[in-house]
C-alpha positions as CSV (number, residue, x, y, z in Angstrom):
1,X,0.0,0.0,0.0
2,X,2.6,2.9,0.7
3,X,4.2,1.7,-2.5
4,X,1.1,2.3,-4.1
5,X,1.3,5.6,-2.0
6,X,4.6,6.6,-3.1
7,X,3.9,5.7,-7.0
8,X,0.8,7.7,-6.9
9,X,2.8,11.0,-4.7
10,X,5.2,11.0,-8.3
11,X,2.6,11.4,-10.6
12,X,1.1,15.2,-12.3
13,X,-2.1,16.5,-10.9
14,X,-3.4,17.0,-14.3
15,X,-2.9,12.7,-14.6
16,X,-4.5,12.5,-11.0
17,X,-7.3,14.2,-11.5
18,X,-8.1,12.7,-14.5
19,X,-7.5,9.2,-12.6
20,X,-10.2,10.1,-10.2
21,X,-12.3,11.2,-13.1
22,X,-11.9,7.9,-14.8
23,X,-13.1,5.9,-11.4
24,X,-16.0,8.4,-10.9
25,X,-17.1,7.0,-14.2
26,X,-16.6,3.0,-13.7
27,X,-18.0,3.5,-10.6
28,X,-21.4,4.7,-11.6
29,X,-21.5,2.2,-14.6
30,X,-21.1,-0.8,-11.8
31,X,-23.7,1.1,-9.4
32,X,-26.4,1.2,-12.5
33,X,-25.3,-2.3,-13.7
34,X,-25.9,-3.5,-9.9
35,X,-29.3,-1.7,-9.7
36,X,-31.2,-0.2,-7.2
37,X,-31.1,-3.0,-4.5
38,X,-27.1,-2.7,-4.0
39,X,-25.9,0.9,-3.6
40,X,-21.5,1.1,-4.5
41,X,-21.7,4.8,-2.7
42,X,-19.0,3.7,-0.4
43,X,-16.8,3.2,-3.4
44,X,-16.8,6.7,-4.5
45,X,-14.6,7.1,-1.4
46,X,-11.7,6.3,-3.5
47,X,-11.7,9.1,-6.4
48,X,-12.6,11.3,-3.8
49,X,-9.3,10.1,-1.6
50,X,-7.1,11.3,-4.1
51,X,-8.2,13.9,-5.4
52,X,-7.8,15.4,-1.9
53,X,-4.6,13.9,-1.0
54,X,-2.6,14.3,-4.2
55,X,-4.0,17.1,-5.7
56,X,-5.9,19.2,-3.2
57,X,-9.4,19.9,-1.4
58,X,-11.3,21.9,-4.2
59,X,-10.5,18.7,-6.5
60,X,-11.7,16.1,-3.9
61,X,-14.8,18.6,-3.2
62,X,-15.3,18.9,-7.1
63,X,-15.1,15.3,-7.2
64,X,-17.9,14.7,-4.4
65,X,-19.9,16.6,-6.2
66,X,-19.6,14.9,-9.3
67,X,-20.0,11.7,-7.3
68,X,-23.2,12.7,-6.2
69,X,-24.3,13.8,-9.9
70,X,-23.2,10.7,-11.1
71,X,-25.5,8.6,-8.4
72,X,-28.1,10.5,-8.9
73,X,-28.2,10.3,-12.7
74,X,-28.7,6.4,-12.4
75,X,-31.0,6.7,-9.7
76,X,-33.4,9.1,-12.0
77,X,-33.1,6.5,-14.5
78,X,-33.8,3.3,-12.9
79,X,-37.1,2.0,-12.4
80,X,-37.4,1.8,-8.8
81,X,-40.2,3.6,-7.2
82,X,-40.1,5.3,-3.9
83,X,-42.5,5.3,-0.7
84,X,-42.8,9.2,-0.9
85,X,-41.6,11.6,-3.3
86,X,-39.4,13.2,-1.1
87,X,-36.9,10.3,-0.4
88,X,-35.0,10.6,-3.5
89,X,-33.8,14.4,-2.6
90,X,-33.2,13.3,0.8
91,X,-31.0,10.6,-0.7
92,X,-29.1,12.9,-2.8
93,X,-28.7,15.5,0.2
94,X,-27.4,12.9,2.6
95,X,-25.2,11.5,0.0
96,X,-23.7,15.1,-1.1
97,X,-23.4,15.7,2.7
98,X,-21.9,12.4,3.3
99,X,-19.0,12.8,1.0
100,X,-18.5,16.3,1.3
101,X,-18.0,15.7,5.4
102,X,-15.4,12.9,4.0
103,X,-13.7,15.2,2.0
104,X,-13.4,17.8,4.2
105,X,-12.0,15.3,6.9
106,X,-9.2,14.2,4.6
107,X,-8.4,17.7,3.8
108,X,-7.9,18.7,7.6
109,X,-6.0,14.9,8.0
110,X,-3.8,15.8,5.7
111,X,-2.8,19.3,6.6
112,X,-2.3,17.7,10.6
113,X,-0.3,15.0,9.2
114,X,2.2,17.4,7.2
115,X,2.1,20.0,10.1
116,X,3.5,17.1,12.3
117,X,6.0,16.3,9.5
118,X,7.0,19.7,9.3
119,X,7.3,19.8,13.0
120,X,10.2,16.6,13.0
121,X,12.3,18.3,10.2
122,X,12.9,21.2,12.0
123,X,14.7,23.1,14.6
124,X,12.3,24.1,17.0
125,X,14.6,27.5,18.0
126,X,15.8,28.3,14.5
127,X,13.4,27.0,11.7
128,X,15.8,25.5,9.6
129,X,16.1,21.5,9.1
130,X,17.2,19.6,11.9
131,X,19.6,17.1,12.1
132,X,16.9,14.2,11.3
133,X,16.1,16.2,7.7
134,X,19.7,16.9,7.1
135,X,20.7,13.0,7.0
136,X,17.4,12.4,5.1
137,X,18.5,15.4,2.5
138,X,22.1,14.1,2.4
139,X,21.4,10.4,1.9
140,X,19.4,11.6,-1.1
141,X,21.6,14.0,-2.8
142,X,24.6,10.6,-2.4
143,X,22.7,9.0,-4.4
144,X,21.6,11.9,-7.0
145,X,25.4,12.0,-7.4
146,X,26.1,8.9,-8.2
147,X,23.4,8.6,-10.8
148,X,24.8,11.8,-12.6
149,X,28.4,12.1,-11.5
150,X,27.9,15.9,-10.1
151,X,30.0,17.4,-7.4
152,X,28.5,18.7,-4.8
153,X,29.6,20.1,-0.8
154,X,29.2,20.3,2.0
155,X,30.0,23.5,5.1
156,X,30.2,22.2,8.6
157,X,30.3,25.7,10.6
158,X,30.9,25.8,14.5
159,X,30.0,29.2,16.9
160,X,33.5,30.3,18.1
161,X,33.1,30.5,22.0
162,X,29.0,30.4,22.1
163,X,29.5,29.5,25.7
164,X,30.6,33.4,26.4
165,X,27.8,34.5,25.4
166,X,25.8,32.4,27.0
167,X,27.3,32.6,30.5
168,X,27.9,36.4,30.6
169,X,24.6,37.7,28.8
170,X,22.3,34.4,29.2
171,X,21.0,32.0,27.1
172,X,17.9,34.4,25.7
173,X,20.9,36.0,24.2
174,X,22.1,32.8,22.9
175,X,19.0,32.0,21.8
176,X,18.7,35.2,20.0
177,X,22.4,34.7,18.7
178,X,21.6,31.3,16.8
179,X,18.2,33.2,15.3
180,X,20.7,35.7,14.2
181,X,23.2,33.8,12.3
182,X,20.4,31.4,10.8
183,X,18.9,34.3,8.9
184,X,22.3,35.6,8.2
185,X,23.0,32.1,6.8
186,X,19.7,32.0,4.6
187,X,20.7,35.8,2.8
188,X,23.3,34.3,1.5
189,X,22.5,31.0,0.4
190,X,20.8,29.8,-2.8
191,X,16.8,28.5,-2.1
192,X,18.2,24.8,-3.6
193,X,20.6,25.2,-0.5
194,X,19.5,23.4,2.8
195,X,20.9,25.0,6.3
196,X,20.8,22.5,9.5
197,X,21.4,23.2,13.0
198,X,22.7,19.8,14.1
199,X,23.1,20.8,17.5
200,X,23.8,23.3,20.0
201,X,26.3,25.7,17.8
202,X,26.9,23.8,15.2
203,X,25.4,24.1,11.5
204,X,25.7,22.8,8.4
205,X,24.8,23.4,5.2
206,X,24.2,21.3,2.3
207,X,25.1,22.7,-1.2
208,X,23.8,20.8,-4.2
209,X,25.8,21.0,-7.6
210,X,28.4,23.2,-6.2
211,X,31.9,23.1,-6.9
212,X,35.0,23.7,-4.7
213,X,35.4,27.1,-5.9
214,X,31.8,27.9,-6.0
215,X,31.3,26.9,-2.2
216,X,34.5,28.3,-0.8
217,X,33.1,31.6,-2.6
218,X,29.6,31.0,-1.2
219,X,31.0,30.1,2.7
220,X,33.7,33.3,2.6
221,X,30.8,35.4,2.3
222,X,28.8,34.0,4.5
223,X,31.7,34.3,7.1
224,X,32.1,38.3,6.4
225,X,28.6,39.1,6.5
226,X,28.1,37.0,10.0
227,X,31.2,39.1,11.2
228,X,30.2,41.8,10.6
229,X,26.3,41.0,12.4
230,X,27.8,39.7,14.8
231,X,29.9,43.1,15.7
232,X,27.1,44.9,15.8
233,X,25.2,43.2,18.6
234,X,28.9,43.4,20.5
235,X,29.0,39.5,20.3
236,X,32.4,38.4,21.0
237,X,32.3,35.6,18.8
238,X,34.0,34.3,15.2
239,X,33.2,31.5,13.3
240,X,34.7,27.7,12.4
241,X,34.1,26.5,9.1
242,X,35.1,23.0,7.2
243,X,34.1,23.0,3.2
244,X,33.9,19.4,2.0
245,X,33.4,19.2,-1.6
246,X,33.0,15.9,-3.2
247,X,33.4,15.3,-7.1
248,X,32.7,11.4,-6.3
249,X,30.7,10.9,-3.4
250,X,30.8,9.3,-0.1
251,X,29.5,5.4,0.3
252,X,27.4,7.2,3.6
253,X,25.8,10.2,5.2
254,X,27.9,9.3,8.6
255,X,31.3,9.8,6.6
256,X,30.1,12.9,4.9
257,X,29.7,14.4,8.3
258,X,32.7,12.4,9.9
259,X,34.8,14.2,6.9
260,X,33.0,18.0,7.5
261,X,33.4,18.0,11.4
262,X,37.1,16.6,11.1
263,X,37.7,19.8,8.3
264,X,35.9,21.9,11.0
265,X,37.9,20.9,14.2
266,X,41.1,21.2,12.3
267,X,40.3,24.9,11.8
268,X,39.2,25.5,15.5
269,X,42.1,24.0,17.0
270,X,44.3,26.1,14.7
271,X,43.4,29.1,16.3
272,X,39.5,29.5,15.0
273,X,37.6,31.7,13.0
274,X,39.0,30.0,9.4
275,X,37.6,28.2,6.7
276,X,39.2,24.7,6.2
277,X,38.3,23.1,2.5
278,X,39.3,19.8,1.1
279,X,38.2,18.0,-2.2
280,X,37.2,14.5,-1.9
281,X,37.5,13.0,-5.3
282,X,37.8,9.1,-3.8
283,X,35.0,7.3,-2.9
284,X,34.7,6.7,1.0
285,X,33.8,3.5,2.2
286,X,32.5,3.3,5.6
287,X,34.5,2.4,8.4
């Protein structure tokens, strides 16, 4: 089923919708083929299912609608009689109310259920992915590099002596410090880019289809402009940074961030607030 799930998640709208068209219609041609005695309502569940949850809730409402049409059409032609005139619009009332309910539970499901997925991607303090999304991101862009042999790298950035500020001013302004240099970060970073806090002071960011001259570039500027926020709140702070850029990519995410934190370390215990870079163009094999 969540293969099924995942297949469908791939697929256009415009092909979705038109799916849940299609089902509409085979679903109404087995409800008039089964008569009056068996009613398939039920069924109409399933266009309406993903039209909400792969394309959005004014298709699955659209589609409710349609449902409804569709059951009433056969109903006007079918030769049963009812007890009272009356039934027949209370049928299609209920029905329409029926499914429109459904529809609009889905809708609200749906939006909880990627709230909460938003909610374990990200740094509660900062906004920006957590260490959770960053393996997820990294895994995936291993394996986009293998398939078409692009480098791409990696910055592995460490707050030089974050506990100062924390212990003389508090950690409200430590708090505020790490909000600071996350939306310095983002102003300099491409939208394609994906900035982590993995922990405490330490962030990284992941740089898809960048070079080692484009990312040393990108992190040098980064470093200036933090500098220089960072002066201006009378922060007495610097910043650690390791650039790991790989033209053949690691065998895992682990040794990807084994390699950045080593490239980060070596700069702080070389006196701090440098960038270390290094070019990895031999696959790693995990330890």
């Amino acid at each position: 089923m969540l293969r099924v799930i995942t297949f469908l998640g791939r697929q256009s709208k415009p092909f979705l919708l038109s799916l849940s068209l299609l089902l509409v219609l085979l679903i109404g041609l087995a409800d008039y083929l089964a008569g009056p005695d068996i009613s398939l309502l039920i069924f109409f569940m399933l266009p309406i299912f993903l039209a909400v949850w792969f394309v959005g809730k004014g298709a699955g409402l659209f589609i409710s609608i349609l449902s409804v049409a569709m059951w009433t059409a056969i109903a006007l032609n079918s030769t049963h009689h009812y007890a009272h005139p009356a039934i027949p619009i209370f049928n299609i009332v209920a029905r329409l109310a029926f499914l429109l309910i459904f529809a609009n539970i889905l809708s609200s499901l749906k939006k909880v259920l990627e709230h909460e997925q938003e909610l374990a991607r990200t740094d509660y303090l900062t906004g920006v992915a957590n260490r959770r999304y960053f393996y997820e991101l990294a895994g995936m862009e291993i394996k986009r590099a293998h398939r078409h042999g692009r480098p791409f790298s990696v910055a592995y950035m460490d707050i030089d002596d974050f506990k100062e500020v924390n212990d003389r001013q508090g950690h409200s302004a430590g708090d505020l410090l790490l909000r600071t240099v996350t939306a310095g970060i983002k102003s300099d970073v491409r939208s394609i880019d994906t900035i982590t806090r993995l922990g405490g002071d330490e962030f990284a960011i992941l740089m898809p289809e960048t070079s080692s001259e484009a990312a040393r570039a990108v992190v040098t500027r980064i470093q200036q402009n933090l500098q220089r926020v960072v002066r201006r709140h009378d922060w007495p702070v610097t910043f650690s940074i390791g650039v790991a850029t790989w033209t053949t990519p690691p065998a895992t995410v682990d040794e990807l961030v084994k390699r950045a934190d080593a490239l980060m370390y070596s700069v702080k215990s070389s006196g701090k607030n440098r960038i270390g870079h290094q070019v990895f163009d031999e696959p790693v094999t995990a330890a």
